[in-house]
Every structure is written in C-alpha cells, then in structure tokens.
C-alpha positions in Angstrom: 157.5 238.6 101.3 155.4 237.7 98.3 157.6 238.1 95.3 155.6 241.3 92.6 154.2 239.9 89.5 156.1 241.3 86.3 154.1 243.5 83.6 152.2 241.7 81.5 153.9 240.1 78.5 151.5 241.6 76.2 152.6 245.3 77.7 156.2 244.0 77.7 155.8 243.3 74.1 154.2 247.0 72.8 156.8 248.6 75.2 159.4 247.1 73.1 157.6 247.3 69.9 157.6 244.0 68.7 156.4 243.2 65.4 153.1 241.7 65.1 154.0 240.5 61.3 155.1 236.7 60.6 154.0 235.6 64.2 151.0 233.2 63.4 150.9 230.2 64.5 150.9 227.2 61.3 147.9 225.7 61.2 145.9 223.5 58.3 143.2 222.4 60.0 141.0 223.0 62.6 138.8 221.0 65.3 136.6 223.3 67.3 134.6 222.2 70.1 132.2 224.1 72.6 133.0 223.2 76.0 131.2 224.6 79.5 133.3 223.8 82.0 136.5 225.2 83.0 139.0 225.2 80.8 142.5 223.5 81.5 146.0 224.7 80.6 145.7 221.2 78.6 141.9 221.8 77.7 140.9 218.5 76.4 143.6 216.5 79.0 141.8 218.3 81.4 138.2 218.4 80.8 135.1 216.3 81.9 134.1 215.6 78.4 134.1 211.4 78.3 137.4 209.6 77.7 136.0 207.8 74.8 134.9 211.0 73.1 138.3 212.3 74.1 140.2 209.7 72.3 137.5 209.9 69.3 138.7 213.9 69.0 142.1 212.7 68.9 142.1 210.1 66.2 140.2 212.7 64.5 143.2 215.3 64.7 145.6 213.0 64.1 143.8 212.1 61.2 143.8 215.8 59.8 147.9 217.5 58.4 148.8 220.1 60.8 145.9 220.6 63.1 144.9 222.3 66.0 142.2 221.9 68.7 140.4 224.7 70.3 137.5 224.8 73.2 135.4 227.5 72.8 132.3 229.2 74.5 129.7 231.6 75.0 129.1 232.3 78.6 125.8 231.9 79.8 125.0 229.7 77.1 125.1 226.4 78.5 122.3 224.2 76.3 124.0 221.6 73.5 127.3 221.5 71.8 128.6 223.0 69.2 131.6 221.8 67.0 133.3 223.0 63.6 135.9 221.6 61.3 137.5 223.9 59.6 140.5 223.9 56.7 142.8 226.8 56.1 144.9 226.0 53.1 145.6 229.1 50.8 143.6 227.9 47.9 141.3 225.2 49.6 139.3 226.7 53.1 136.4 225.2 54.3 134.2 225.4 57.5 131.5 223.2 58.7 129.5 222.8 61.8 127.5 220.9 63.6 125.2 221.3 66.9 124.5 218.3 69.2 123.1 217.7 72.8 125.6 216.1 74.7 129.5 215.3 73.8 129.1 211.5 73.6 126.8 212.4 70.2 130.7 213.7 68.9 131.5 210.0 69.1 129.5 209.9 65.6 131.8 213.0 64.5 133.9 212.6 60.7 135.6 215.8 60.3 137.1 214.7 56.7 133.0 214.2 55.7 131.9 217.3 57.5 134.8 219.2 55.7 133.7 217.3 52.0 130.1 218.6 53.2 130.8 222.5 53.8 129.8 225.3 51.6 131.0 228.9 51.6 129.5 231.0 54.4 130.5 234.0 56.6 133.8 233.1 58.8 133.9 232.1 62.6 135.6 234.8 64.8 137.4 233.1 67.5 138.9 235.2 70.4 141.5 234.0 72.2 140.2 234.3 76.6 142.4 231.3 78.3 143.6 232.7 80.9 144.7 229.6 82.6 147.6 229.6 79.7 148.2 233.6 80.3 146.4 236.0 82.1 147.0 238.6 78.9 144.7 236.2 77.2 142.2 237.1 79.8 143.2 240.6 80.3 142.9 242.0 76.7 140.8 238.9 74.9 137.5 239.1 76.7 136.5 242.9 76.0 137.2 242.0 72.3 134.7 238.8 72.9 132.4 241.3 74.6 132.2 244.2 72.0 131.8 241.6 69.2 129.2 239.7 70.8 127.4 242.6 71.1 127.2 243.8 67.5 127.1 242.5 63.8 129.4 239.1 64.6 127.2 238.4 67.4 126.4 235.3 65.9 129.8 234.2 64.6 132.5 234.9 67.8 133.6 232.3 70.2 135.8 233.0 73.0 139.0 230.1 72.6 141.3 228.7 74.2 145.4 229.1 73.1 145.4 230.4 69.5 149.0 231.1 70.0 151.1 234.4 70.8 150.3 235.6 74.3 152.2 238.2 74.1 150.6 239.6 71.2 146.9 239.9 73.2 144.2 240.3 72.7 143.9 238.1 69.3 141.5 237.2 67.3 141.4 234.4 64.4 139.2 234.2 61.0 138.0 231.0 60.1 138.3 228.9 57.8 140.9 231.8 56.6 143.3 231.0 59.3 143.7 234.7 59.3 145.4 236.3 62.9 144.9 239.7 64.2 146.3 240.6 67.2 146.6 243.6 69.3 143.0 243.8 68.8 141.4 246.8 71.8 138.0 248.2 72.9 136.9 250.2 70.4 138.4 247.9 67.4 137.2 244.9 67.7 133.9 245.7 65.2 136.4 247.2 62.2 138.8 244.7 62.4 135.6 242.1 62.2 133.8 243.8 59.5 136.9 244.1 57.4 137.1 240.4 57.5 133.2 239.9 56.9 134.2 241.6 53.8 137.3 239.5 52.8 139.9 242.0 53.7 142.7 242.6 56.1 143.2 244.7 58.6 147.1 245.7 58.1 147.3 247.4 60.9 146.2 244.3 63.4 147.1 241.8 61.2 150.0 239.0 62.1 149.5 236.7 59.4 148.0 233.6 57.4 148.2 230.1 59.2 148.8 228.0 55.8 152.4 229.8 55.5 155.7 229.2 56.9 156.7 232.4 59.1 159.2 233.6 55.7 156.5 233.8 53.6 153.8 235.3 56.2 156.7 238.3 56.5 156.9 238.4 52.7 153.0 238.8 51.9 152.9 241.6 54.7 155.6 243.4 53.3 153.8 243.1 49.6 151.0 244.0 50.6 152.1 247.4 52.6 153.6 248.0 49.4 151.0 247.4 47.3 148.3 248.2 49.5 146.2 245.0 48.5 144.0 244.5 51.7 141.8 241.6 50.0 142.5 237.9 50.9 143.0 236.8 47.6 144.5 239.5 45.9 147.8 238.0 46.1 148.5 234.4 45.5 151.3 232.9 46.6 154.0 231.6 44.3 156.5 229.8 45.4 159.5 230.4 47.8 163.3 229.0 48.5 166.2 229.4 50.5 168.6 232.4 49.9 171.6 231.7 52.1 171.7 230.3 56.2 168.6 232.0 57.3 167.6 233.8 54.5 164.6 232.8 51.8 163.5 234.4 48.8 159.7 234.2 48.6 157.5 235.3 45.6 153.9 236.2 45.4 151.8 237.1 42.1 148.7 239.8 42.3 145.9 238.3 41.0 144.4 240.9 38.9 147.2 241.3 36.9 149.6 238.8 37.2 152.5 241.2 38.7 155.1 238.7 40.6 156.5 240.1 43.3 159.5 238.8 45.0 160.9 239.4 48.5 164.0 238.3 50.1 163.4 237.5 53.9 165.9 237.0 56.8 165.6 235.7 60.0 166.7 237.5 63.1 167.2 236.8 66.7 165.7 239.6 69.1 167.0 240.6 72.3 166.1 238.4 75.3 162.5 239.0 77.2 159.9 237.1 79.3 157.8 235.6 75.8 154.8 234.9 78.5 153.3 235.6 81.7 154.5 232.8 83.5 158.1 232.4 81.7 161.0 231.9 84.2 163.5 232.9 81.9 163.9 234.9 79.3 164.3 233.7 75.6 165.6 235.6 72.7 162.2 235.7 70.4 163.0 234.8 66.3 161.8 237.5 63.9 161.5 237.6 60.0 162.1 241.1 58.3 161.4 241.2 54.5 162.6 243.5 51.9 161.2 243.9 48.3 163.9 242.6 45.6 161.9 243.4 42.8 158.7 243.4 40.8 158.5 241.2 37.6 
C-alpha cells in the first residue's frame, strides 16, 4: 500500500504558529535570469541553457559577496531573455536589467558594470513557484503570481525558483530591497505589493531584510511593531554584538530623529517538525525572539 503524503509543511507551519520574523534567507546580491524550460531542483545544473553560458553565470556569482541565483518566468511568454542584477545592502541597493534573444548573448553579461550602471526605479516582485523543490511553493506561490500579474505589478512580478523558506509559502521577495513576505494568500497579494511600490512594509507578512544576520532581522521587527515605522528607511541600522552564548544586543537608530533603539535577542531551539515537504526527518527549527532593552 502506497504510503499517505503528510500535510503540507506550509500548513504544518501555521498549525503550529511559527513565526514568520527573522527567517529570511542572507542575501547581498542577486543574479536573475529568465528561463523557459523546466525548472530543476538544481535549476542552472539542470537546465538546457549552454555550458559555456552556465559557467559564465557562475564566475559571475562567484564574483559577487553573498549571492544568490534565481530562474524566473512568465508563462506563455516564451520570446527573448531577460536578466537582472540586483544589490541588496542596507544602504547601497541597486537593480539593473537587461533583455536579450538567446542565452549565449549572457556570455557578454558584467553584473559589477550593469550594477555601476543602474538607477533607482520601481522594485522587481519575485514570487517564489518551484515546485520541484516543494510542492508548497507550487501550492500557495502561483495564485500570488497570478493575482499580481493581473493588476498594478503586472509588469514587475516573476515567478522564481527557491527564494528560501518553504514552509513559510507562498513568498514573495522585493528587489533590489531584499525585502521577504511570506504567508502571502489570494486576496493579499496586491496590498502587500503596493505597500512595497510605496517603500513600506507590510508587518503583518513581512519575514525580514536579506542584508541582516537573522539577530538583527528579529531586532528591526520587534522595533518596528513598537514603533510602528512601516517605511524602509525609517530605521537604520546601528550596530550589533554578542550578549552572552546565543544572545546579541542589536541597536537600530530612527531616522527622523535620531532615537537609538536597542534590543537584546536570543536564540532558541523549537520543537522538532518536518521543515519541508519532502524531509525524512524532523529537525528542531532555530528561532530568534527579541525584547526592547531600552530607548536612548
């Protein structure tokens, strides 16, 4: 007899409440590349893009601190290819883009010029639709893709492959922000896009900032519940350390007025669950829980 699937990981995950706060993946930098076939669980390992433009995308992360590559798409849309560099640094974020008609034309690609090169515009909405990593992904990612393709970020959402945090489906990432949303439904998708449009966080979706270690990402959320400062810069971070074995004291200043506030975050150890879909064990999932110290 056929052995029953388990729930999803993304249902596991709600059922137990899990915090969405400090789980974003750390990324600097960003190689995004439009891609029409299938998509592997090792997407550019397993794509049909030429091995010489392959290796070319490869030098050209390992070239760039802390970087991820992502395939996206549009479905239906199957004429050129698109690619964007993007950096996500707190106080230095770029994106740039470029559109050609077949991949080996990305042999000619310099993400370090094409990053000098970019000037401000509206950010890139990836949503996170690779099922072949976990069927979640699938599951809850593609009716966010759907309802944004179909209104004001029409022209600015890609669905990606493995953004990080399955279990926290469906998710959605800001570029050049590096900012993460996840547990994004029908219905929410336009509000939590528009809020970004704007320069703003959704609290309520929001996971955190790629540029910071998970301590600080728990830190800035806790601030900013406290505060209720929703804008992307309105806090600045300003410096952290550690505060005893698994413990940190992290600081951030509000811009407008110089307030410093500092929060003392410790890292726990949940109780075991499946973390994914396909997991074949359980693992004991690491959270970070801040509490404000003071205000200075």
């Amino acid at each position: 007899m056929a052995r029953s699937r388990r729930p999803f990981c993304a249902d596991l995950a709600r059922t137990r409440d899990e915090a969405l706060s400090a789980t974003a993946s750390r990324v600097d930098h960003w190689l995004v590349v439009e891609y029409h076939g299938l998509w592997a669980r090792d997407p550019l390992g397993g794509s049909r893009i030429p091995d010489a433009v392959k290796e070319h995308l490869r030098v050209q992360l390992a070239s760039l601190p802390r970087s991820r590559l992502l395939f996206v798409r549009r479905p239906h849309e199957r004429d050129g290819v698109s690619a964007f560099v993007a950096r996500s640094r707190e106080r230095d974020r770029r994106l740039a883009g470029v559109r050609v008609g077949a991949y080996e034309e990305l042999l000619g690609l310099d993400a370090h010029a094409l990053l000098e090169a970019a000037e401000p515009g509206p950010p890139l909405l990836v949503v996170c639709a690779h099922g072949k990593r976990d069927r979640c992904c699938a599951l809850y990612g593609r009716p966010v893709y759907d309802e944004l393709r179909s209104g004001a970020a029409a022209e600015r959402v890609w669905q990606s492959t493995h953004v990080g945090g399955d279990r926290f489906a469906g998710n959605l990432v800001a570029l050049p922000d590096g900012l993460y949303c996840g547990r994004v439904g029908p219905g929410e998708a336009e509000g939590v896009a528009a809020e970004l449009a704007a320069g703003r966080i959704d609290l309520e979706r929001y996971r955190g900032r790629s540029c910071f270690p998970f301590p600080v990402q728990a830190a800035e959320r806790l601030v900013r519940d406290e505060t209720g400062l929703m804008g992307i810069d309105d806090l600045v971070f300003a410096g952290w350390e550690p505060a005893g074995p698994g413990c940190w004291s992290v600081r951030f200043r509000v811009a407008a007025t110089d307030e410093t506030h500092e929060a003392e975050v410790e890292e726990r150890i949940g109780e075991p669950a499946f973390l994914t879909c396909e997991a074949e064990e359980e693992r004991r999932p690491r959270t970070f829980v801040a509490t404000r110290l003071r205000v200075a």
